[in-house]
C-alpha positions as CSV (number, residue, x, y, z in Angstrom):
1,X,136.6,129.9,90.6
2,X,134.8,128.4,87.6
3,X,136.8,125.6,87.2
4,X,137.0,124.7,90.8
5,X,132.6,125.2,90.7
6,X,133.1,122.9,87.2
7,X,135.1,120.2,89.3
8,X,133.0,120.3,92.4
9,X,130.0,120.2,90.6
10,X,131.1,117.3,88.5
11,X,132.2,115.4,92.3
12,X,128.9,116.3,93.5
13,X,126.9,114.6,90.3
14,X,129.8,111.5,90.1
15,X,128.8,110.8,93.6
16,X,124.7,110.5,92.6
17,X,124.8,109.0,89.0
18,X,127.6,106.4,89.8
19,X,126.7,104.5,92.2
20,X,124.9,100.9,92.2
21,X,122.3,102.6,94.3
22,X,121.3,105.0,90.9
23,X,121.5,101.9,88.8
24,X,119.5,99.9,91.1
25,X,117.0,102.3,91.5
26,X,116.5,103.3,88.2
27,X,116.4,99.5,86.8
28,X,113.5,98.9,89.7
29,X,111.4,102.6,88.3
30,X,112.0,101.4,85.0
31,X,110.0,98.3,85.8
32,X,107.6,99.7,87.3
33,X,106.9,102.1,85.1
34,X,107.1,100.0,82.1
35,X,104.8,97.0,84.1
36,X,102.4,99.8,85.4
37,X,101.6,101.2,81.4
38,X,101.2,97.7,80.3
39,X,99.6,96.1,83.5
40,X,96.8,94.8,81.7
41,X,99.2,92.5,79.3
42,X,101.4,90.9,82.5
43,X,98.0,89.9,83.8
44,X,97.1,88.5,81.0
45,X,100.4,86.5,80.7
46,X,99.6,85.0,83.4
47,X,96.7,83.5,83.3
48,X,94.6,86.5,82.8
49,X,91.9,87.6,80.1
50,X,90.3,91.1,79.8
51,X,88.8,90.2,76.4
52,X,86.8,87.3,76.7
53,X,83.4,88.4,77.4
54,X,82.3,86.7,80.7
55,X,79.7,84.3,79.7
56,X,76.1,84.6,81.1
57,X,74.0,81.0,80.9
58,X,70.0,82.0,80.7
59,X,67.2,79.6,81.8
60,X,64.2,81.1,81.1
61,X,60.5,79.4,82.7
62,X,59.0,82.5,81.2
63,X,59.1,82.0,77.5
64,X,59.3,85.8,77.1
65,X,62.0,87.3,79.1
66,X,65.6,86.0,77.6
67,X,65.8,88.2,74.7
68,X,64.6,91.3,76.4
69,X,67.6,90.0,79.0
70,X,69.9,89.4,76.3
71,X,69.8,92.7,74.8
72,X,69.5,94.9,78.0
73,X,72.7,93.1,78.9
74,X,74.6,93.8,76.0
75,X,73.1,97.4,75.6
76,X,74.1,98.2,79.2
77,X,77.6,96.7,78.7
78,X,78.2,98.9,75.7
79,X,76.9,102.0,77.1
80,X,79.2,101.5,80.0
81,X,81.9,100.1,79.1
82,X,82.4,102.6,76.0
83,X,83.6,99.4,73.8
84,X,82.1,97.7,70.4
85,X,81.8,94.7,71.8
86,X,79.9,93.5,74.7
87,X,81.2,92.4,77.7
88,X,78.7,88.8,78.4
89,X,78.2,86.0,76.1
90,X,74.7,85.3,76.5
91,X,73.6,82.0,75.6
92,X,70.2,80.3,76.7
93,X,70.3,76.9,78.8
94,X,67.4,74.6,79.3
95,X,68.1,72.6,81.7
96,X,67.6,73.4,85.5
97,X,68.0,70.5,86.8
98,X,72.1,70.7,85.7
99,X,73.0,74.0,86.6
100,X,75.8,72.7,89.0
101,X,77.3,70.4,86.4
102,X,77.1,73.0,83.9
103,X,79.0,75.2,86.3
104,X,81.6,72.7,87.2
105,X,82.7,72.0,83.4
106,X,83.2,75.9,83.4
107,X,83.3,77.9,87.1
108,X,83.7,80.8,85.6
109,X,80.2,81.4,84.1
110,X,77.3,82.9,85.7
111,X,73.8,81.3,85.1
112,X,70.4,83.1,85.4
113,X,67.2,81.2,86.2
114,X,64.2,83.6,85.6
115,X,61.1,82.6,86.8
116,X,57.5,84.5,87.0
117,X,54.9,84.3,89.7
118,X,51.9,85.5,90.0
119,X,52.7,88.0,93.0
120,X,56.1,89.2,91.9
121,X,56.3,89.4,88.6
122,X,59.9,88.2,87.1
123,X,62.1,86.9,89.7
124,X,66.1,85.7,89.1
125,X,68.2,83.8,90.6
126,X,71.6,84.1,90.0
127,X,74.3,81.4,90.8
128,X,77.7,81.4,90.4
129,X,80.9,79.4,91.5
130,X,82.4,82.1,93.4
131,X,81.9,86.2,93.9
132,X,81.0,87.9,90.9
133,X,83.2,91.5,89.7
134,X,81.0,94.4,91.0
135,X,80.5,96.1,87.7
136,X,79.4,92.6,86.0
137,X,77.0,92.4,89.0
138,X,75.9,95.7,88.8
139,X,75.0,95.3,85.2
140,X,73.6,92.0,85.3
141,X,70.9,93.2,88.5
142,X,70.7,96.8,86.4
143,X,69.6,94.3,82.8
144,X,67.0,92.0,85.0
145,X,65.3,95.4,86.3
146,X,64.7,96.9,83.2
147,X,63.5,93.5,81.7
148,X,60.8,93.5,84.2
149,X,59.8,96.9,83.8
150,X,59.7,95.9,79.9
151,X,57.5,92.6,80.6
152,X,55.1,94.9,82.7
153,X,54.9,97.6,80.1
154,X,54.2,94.9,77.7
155,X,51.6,93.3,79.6
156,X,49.7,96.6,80.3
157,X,49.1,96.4,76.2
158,X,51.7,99.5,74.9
159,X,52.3,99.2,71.6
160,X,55.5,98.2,69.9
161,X,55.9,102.1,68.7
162,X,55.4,103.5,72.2
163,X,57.5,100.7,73.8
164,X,60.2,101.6,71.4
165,X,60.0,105.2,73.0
166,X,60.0,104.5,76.3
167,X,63.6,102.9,75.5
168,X,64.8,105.4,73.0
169,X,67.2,107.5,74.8
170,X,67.0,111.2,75.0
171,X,68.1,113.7,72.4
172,X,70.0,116.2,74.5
173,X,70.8,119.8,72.9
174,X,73.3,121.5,74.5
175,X,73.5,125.3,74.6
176,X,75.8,127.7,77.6
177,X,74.9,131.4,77.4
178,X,78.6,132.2,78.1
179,X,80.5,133.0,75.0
180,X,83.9,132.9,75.9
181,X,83.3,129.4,77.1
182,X,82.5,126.2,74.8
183,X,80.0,122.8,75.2
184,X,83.0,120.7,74.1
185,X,85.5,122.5,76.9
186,X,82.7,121.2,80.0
187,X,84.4,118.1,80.9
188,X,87.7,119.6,80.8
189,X,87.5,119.8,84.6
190,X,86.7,116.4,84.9
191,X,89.9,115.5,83.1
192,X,92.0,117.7,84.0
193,X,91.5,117.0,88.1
194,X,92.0,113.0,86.9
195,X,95.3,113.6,84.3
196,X,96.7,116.4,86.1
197,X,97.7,115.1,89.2
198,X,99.0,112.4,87.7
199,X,101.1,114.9,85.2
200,X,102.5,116.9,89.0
201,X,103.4,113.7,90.8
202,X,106.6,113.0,89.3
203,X,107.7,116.8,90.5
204,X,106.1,116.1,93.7
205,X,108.5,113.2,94.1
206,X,111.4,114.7,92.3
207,X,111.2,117.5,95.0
208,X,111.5,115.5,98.3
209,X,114.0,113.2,97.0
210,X,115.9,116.6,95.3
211,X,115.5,118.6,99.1
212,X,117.0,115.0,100.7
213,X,119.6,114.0,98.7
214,X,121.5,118.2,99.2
215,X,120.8,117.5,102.8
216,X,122.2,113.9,103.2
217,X,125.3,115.3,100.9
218,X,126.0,118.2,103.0
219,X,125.7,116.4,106.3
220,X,127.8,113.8,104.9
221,X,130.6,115.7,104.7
222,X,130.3,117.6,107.9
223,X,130.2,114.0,109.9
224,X,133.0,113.0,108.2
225,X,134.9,116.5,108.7
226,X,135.5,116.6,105.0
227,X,133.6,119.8,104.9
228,X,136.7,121.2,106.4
229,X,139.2,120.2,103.7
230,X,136.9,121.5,101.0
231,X,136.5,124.8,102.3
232,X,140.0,125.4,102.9
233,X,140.2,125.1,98.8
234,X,137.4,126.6,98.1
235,X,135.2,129.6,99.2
236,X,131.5,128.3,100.8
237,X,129.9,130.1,98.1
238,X,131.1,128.1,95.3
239,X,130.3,125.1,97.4
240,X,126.9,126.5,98.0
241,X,126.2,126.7,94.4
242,X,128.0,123.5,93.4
243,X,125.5,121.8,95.7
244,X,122.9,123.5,94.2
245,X,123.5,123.0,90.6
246,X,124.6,119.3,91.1
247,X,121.2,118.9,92.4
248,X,119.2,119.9,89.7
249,X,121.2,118.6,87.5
250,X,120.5,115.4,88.9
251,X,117.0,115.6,89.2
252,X,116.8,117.0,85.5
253,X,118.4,113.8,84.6
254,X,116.1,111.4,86.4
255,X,113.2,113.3,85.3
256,X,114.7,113.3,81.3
257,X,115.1,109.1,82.7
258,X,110.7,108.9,84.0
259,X,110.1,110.4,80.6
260,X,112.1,107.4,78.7
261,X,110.7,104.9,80.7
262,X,106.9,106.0,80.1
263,X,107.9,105.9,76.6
264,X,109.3,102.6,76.4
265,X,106.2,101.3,78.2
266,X,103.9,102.4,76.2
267,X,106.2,101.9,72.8
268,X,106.2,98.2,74.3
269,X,102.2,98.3,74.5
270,X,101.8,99.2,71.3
271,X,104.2,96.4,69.9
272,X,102.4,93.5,72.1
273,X,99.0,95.1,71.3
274,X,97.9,95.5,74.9
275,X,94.6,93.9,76.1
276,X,92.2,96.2,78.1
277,X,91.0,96.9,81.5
278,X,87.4,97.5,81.4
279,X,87.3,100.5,79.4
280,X,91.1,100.0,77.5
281,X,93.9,102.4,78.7
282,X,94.9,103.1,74.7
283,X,91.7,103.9,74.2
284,X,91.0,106.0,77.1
285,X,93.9,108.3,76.4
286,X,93.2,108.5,73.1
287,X,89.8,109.7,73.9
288,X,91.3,112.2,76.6
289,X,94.0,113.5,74.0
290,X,91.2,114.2,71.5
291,X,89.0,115.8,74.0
292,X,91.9,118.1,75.3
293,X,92.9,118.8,71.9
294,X,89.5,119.9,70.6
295,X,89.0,122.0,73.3
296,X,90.4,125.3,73.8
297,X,92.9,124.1,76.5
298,X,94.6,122.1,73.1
299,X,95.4,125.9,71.4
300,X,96.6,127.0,75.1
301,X,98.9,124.6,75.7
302,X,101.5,126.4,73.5
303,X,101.6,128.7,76.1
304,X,100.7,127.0,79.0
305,X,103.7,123.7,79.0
306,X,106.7,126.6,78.7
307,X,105.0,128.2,82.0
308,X,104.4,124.9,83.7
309,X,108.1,123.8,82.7
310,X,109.8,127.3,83.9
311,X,107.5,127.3,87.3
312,X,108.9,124.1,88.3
313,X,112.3,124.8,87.3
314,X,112.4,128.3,89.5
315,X,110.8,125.9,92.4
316,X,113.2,122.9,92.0
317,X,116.3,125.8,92.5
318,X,114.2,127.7,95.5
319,X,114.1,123.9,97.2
320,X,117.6,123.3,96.7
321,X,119.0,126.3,97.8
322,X,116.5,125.9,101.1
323,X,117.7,122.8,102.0
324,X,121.3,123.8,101.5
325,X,120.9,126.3,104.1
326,X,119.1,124.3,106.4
327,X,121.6,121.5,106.2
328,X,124.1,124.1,106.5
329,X,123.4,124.8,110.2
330,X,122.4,120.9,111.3
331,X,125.0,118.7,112.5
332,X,123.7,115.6,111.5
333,X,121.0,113.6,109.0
334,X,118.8,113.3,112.0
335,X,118.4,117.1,112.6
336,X,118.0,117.8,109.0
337,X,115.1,115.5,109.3
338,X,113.4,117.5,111.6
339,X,113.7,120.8,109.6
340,X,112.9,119.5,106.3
341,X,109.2,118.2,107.5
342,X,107.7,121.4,107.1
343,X,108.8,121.7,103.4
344,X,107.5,118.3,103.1
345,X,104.4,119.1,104.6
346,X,104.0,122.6,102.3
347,X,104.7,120.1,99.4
348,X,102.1,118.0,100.2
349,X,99.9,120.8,100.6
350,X,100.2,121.9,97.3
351,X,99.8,118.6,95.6
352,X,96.4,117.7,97.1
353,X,95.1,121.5,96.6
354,X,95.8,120.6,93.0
355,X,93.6,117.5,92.7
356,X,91.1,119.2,94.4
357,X,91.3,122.2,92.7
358,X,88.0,122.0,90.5
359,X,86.3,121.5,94.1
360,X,87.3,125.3,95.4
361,X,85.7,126.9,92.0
362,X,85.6,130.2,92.7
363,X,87.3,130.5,96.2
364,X,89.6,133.4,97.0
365,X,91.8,130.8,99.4
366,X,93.1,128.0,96.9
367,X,94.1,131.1,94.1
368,X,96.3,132.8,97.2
369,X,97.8,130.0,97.4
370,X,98.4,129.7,93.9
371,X,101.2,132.7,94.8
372,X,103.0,131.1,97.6
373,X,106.4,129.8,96.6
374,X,107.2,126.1,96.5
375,X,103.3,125.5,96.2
376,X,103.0,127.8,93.1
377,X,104.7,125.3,90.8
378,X,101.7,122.7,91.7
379,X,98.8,125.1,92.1
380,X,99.1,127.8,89.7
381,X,98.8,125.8,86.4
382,X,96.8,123.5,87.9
383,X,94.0,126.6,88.6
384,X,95.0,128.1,85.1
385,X,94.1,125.5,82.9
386,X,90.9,125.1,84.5
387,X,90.0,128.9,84.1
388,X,90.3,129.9,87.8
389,X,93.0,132.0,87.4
390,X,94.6,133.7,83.8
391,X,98.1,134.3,82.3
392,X,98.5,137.4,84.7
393,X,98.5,135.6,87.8
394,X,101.0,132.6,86.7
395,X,103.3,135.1,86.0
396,X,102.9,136.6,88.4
397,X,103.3,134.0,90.5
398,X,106.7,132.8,88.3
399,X,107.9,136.4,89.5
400,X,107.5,135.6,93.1
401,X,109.4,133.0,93.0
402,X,112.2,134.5,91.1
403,X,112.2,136.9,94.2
404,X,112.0,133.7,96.8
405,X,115.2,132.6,95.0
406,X,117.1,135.7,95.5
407,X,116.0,136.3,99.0
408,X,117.4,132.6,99.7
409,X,120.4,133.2,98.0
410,X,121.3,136.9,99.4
411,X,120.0,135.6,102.8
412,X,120.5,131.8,103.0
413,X,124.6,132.4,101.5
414,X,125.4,134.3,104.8
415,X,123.5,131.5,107.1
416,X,125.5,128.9,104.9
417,X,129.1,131.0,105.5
418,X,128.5,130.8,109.0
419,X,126.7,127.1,109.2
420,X,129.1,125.2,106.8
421,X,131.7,124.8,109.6
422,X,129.0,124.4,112.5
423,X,129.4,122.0,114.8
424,X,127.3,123.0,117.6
425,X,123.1,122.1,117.3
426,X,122.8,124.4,120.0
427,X,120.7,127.8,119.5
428,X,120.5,126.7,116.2
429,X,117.7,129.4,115.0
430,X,119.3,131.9,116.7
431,X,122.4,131.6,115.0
432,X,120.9,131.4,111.9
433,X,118.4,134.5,112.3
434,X,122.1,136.5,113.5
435,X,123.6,135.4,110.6
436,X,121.5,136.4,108.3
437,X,121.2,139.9,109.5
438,X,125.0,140.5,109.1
439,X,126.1,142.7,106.2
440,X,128.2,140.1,103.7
C-alpha cells in the first residue's frame, strides 16, 4: 500500500510541478513580487525621482513672510514625512512679472506669490504647471496658515521668547495604570492590523488555489474515466490520501517558493540601494521590526510563529481533505464550483475579520469565531497577538481543528468510497448524507 500511496503521490505532485503552467506562473509571481518590494527603484528607472525634493519658488511682496514660509515648510515636511531631509527646495524669486517663463524652463516647480492687504492679512497664490501631489499640497496650504498665524502673533507685539513657545511642541509624559501592559506595546495594534494581513494573505491565497487544484484533479479523472483504472489498482483510501498529501505538498512548495521570492526582492533592494516612497519602505520596516521587537509581542513570538505555523498547517489538511470529498461526489468542474463557494466565502470571512480585528476590541462574536475551523488559522493569532484572546484559546482552537480533520476523514472517506465512482449529479446531498451514515 505504501509504495503504491508513494507512486501515486509522486503522479499527483509530477502533474502540478511539471508543467509550463507552474513555470509560467511562478516566473510571472516571481516578478511581481520581486517588482512590487522594489517598486520605488523601477519608477525611478524610468524616468522617476523620489529623492529630489520638489522645488518651491517664493515671491514675497511682504518683506517678512519667506523665511517664516521657508521653515514651516521644511519643519512640516520632516515631521511628516519621518525623513532627515526635507521634502521642498525653497528658494526665493523676485520677479513676478516671469513666473510663466520661470515655470516653462522647469514645469515641475511650484511658485508662491505672497502678498498682504490690509483686509486679509497674508494671501498666496499658488501656480503650478499642472496638479500638484496631495500631500505636497497639503503641506504647502498647512506652512502658509501657520505663517499667517505667526505674522499676526508678531504683529500683536509677543515677544521673541513667548513666540518661541507658542511653536515649541508639547512635552508629552506618558503613564497607563495597567501593569501588565506597556507605553511602548500601544501602537502594536496599529501595526499589527497593517502587517498582519499582509503576513495571512499568502495563506488566504494558498488555500483557494490548494481547495481548487484537488477539485480540478479529481474531476479530471472522473471526465476522463481514468478514475476507474486507478481504483481497480488501488483502494479509494489510498487515493483519498494521495490526493491529499500531494496537495499540501504542493502548496508547502509554493509557499517555501513566495518566501524565496520576497527574499530575492528585497536582497535585490538592498544591492541597488532602493530610493523611497514618501516615507522609504527600508525604513519603514525597519522602524516596524524595532517597534515589534521592543515590545512584548518581540519575546512572544517564540511562541506565537510555531502556533501560527501549526494552525495553518492543520487548516491547509482540513481544506484538502474537504474538497476531496466534495469533488468526490460532483461529476464535473462546473459542479465543484458551485460547492466550493461556501468555503470560499468562510475563507474570506476570516481574512477580513482579521484586519479588522483591533476594531471588535472586546467583542464576544469575533473571539467565537476565532474557534471555528478553516477561519481559526486567520483569526485566532490574529486576536492573540493583539491581547484579545491568550495561549488557552489558540490551543484550543488548534484542538478543534485536529478534531474537524478527523471527523472529515472518518466521515468524508465513506462519502469519497461511494462518490469516487459517481456518475450521477442527481440527489447529490442525499447520497452523500447516506453515505456517511454507513458503518465502514
Amino acid at each position: 500500500m505504501r509504495s503504491k500511496l508513494n507512486y501515486l503521490i509522486g503522479v499527483s505532485l509530477k502533474r502540478k510541478v511539471k508543467t509550463k503552467w507552474f513555470l509560467v506562473a511562478n516566473i510571472i509571481i516571481a516578478l511581481v513580487v520581486v517588482g512590487i518590494i522594489n517598486i520605488d527603484s523601477i519608477i525611478t528607472f524610468f524616468g522617476g525621482d523620489f529623492d529630489d525634493a520638489q522645488k518651491v519658488y517664493v515671491i514675497d511682496d511682504t518683506d517678512r513672510a519667506y523665511n517664516i514660509l521657508a521653515e514651516q515648510l521644511n519643519a512640516s515636511s520632516l515631521q511628516i514625512v519621518d525623513s532627515e531631509e526635507s521634502a521642498f527646495e525653497v528658494t526665493k524669486y523676485d520677479d513676478a512679472d516671469k513666473i510663466n517663463d520661470l515655470i516653462e524652463e522647469d514645469k515641475d516647480i511650484i511658485v508662491i506669490h505672497l502678498e498682504e492687504k490690509e483686509e486679509k492679512g497674508l494671501t498666496a497664490k499658488i501656480t503650478s504647471q499642472s496638479f500638484i501631489d496631495t500631500m505636497d499640497y497639503q503641506l504647502i496650504t498647512n506652512a502658509l496658515t501657520n505663517t499667517k498665524v505667526s505674522l499676526n502673533i508678531l504683529d500683536s507685539n509677543i515677544s521673541i521668547e513667548d513666540f518661541n513657545k507658542i511653536y515649541d511642541p508639547i512635552e508629552i509624559e506618558r503613564e497607563i495604570l495597567n501593569e501588565n501592559e506597556k507605553s511602548e506595546d500601544e501602537n502594536t495594534n496599529m501595526i499589527m492590523t497593517t502587517v498582519f494581513p499582509v503576513i495571512i494573505l499568502p495563506f488566504f491565497m494558498l488555500s483557494i488555489f490548494l481547495v481548487q487544484m484537488i477539485g480540478a484533479e479529481v474531476n479530471d479523472e472522473k471526465t476522463t474515466r481514468g478514475m476507474e483504472i486507478i481504483i481497480s489498482n488501488v483502494s479509494p483510501k489510498t487515493h483519498f490520501f494521495s490526493k491529499v498529501i500531494a496537495g499540501n505538498l504542493f502548496v508547502l512548495i509554493q509557499g517555501i517558493l513566495l518566501v524565496a521570492y520576497a527574499g530575492i526582492g528585497f536582497a535585490i533592494r538592498n544591492m541597488v540601494g532602493g530610493n523611497s516612497i514618501v516615507n522609504g519602505l527600508g525604513s519603514e520596516v525597519g522602524d516596524i521590526l524595532n517597534q515589534i521587537m521592543n515590545s512584548n509581542l518581540g519575546s512572544q513570538l517564540i511562541y506565537i510563529i510555531p502556533m501560527i505555523l501549526i494552525l495553518m498547517i492543520l487548516t491547509f489538511i482540513a481544506y484538502s481533505l474537504l474538497a476531496g470529498v466534495l469533488a468526490s461526489m460532483t461529476t464535473n468542474t462546473e459542479d465543484f464550483q458551485q460547492l466550493q463557494t461556501p468555503i470560499m466565502i468562510i475563507s474570506l470571512v476570516g481574512y477580513y475579520l482579521a484586519m479588522m480585528a483591533s476594531v471588535f476590541d472586546g467583542a464576544l462574536f469575533i473571539k467565537i469565531f476565532a474557534f471555528v475551523p478553516f477561519i481559526s488559522a486567520i483569526l485566532a493569532p490574529s486576536l492573540l497577538i493583539l491581547g484579545q484572546i491568550g495561549i488557552i484559546e489558540t490551543i484550543i482552537a488548534g484542538f478543534i481543528m485536529v478534531a474537524t480533520n478527523y471527523v472529515l476523514i472518518k466521515y468524508g472517506m465513506r462519502i469519497y468510497k461511494v462518490g469516487i465512482l459517481n456518475y450521477s449529479s442527481k440527489g447529490l446531498w442525499k447520497k452523500m448524507f447516506k453515505a456517511a451514515r454507513k458503518s465502514e
